[in-house]
Wavefront OBJ file of the C-alpha trace (Angstrom):
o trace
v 154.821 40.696 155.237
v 157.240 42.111 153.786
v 160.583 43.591 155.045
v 160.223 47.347 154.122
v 156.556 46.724 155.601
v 157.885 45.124 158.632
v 160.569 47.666 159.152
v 158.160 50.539 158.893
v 155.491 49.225 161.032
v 158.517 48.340 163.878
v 159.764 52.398 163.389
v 155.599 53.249 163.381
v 155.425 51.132 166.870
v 158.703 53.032 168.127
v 157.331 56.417 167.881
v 154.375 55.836 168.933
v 155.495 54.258 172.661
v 158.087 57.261 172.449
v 155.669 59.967 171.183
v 155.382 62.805 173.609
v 153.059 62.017 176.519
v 151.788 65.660 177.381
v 147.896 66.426 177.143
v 146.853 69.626 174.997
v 144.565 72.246 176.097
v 141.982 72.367 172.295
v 140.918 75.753 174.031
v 143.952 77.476 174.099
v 145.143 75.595 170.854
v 141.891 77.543 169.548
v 142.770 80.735 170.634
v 146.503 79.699 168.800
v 145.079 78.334 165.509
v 143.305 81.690 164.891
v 147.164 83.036 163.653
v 146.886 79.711 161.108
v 143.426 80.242 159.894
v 144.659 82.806 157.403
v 146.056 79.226 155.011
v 144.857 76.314 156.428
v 140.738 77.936 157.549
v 140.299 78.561 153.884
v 139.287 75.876 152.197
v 141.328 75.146 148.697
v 143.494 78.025 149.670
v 146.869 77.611 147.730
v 150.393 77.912 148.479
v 152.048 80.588 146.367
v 154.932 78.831 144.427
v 155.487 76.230 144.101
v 151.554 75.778 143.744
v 149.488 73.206 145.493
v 146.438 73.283 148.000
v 147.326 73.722 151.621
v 147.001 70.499 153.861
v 143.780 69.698 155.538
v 144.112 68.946 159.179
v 140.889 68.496 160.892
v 141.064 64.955 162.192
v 145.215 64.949 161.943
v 146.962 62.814 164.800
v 147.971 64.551 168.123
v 151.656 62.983 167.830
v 152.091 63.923 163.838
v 151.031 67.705 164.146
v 153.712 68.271 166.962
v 156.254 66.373 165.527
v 155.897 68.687 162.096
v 155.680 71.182 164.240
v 158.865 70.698 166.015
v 160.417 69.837 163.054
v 159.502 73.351 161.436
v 161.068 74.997 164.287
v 164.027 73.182 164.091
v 164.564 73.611 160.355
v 164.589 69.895 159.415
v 161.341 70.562 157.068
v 161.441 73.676 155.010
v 158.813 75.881 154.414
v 158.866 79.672 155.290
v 155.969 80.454 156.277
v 155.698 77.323 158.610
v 159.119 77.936 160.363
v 157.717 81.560 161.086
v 154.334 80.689 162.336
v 156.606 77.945 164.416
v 159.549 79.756 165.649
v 157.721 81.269 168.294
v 155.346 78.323 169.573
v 156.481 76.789 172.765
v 156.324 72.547 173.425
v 153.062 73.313 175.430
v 151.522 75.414 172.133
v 152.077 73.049 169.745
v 150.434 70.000 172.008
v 147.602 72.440 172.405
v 147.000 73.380 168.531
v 147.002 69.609 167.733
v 144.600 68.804 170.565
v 141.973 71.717 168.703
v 143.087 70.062 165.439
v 142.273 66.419 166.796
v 139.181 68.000 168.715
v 137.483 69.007 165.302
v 136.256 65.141 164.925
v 137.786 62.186 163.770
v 137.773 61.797 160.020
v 135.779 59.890 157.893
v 136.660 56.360 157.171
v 135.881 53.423 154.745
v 137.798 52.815 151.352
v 136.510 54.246 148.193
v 136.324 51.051 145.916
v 137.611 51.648 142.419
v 139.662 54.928 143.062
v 143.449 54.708 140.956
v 146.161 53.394 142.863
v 144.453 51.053 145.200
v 146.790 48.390 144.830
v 149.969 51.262 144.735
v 148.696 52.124 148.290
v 148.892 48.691 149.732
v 152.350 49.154 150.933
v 151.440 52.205 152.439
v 148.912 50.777 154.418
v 151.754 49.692 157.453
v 151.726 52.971 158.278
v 149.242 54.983 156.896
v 146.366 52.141 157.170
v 143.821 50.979 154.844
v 142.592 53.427 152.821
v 144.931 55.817 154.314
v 143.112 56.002 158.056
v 146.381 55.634 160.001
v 146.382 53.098 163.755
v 149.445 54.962 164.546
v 149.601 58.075 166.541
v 153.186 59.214 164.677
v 152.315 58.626 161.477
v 149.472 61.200 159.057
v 145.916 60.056 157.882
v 146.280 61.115 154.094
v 143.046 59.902 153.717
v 141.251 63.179 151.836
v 143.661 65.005 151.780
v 144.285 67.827 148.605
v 145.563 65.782 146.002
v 148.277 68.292 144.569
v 149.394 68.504 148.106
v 149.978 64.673 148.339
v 151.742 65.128 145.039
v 154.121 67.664 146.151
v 155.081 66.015 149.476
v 155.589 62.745 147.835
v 158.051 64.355 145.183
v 159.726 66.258 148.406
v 160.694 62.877 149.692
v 161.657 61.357 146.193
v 163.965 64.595 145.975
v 165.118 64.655 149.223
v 163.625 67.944 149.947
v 162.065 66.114 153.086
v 163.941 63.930 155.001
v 162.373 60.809 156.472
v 164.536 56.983 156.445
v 161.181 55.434 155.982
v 159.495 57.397 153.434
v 162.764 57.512 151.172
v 162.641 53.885 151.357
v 159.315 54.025 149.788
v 158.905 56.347 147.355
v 162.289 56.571 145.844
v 161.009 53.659 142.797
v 157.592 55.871 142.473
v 157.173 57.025 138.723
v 155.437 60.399 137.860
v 152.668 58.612 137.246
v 152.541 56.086 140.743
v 152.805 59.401 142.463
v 149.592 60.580 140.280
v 147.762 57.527 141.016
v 148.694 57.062 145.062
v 147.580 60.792 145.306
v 144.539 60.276 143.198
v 143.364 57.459 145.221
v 143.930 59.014 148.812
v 142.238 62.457 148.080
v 139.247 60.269 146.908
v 139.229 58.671 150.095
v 136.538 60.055 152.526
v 138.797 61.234 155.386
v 140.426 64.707 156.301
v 138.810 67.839 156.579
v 139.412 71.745 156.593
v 139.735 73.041 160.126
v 137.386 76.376 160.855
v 137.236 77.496 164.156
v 133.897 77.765 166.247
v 132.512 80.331 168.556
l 1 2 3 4 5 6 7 8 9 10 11 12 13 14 15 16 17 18 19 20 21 22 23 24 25 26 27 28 29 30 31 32 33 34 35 36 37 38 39 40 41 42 43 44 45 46 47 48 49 50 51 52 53 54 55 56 57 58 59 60 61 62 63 64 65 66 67 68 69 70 71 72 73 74 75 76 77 78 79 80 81 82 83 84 85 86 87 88 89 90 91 92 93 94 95 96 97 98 99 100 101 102 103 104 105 106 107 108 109 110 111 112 113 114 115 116 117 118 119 120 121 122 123 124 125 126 127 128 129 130 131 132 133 134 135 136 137 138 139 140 141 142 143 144 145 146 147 148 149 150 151 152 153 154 155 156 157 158 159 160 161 162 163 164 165 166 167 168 169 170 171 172 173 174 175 176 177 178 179 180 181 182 183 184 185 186 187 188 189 190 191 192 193 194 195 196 197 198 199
């Protein structure tokens, strides 16, 4: 193993026995999402500018939809609309909109065999897991996720736009094209789906 793999699966195990050990209530998360289902209930619906897809989150982890969350609120990850919707949400909301996230199912798993950037994404797999199904309750399943959105977030952490010690360390020898490929091959992953709420 390697030492940036090591590393990130000893930070991976950290959060996780730190993560936040409060239970959410998926019925009043329900009740909460309906203010989110304007962007992330419709499905390819796009963020203005720059452009990509917004991300898919039925099936996201508990741990990693509070901890974006919280860091929206705090202003450590950027995004208008997000620190908005955000601002207002107490500790207790934001366990509760990730439990109705998480409640939707889990997502699909099992590695799609030829897709581009297979052997990119092995280094990813401390964290994220094989085929991008992640073990760990901090870190995101990018497994089906949107593609351009992928793209985007990758380039935030290559640019610095997103700040994260681990991801930095990863991404910052990515090419254009790596970051094509890695995206490619996790949006053709069966995995994450659009989140719709149910009567």
């Amino acid at each position: 193993m390697s030492r940036r793999i090591f590393v990130a699966a000893l930070i991976a195990a950290s959060l996780g026995a730190t993560a936040a050990q409060a239970t959410g209530d998926p019925q009043n998360g329900s009740a909460l999402f309906t203010a989110c289902m304007g962007c992330h209930g419709i499905d390819g619906y796009r963020n203005a500018y720059p452009s990509f897809r917004v991300p898919k989150l039925g099936g996201q982890k508990v741990d990693y939809i509070v901890a974006a969350l919280q860091a929206y609120k705090a202003g450590t990850r950027s995004h208008a609309t997000m620190t908005a919707q955000a601002a207002s949400l107490s500790d207790q909301d934001m366990q509760d909109i990730a439990a109705f996230v998480q409640s939707q199912g889990e997502p699909a798993s099992g590695a799609v065999a030829s897709a581009a950037g297979r052997d990119k994404a092995a280094v990813c797999a401390a964290c994220h897991g094989e085929g991008g199904i992640s073990s760990a309750p901090s870190w995101p399943n990018l497994a089906g996720q949107h593609r351009d959105y992928l793209e985007h977030t990758i380039n935030q952490y290559r640019s610095k736009h997103r700040q994260d010690p681990v991801m930095q360390g990863q991404v910052m020898a990515l090419t254009d094209a790596d970051v094509r490929e890695l995206a490619a091959y996790y949006a053709a992953q069966p995995g994450l789906f659009a989140t719709h709420l149910t009567n």
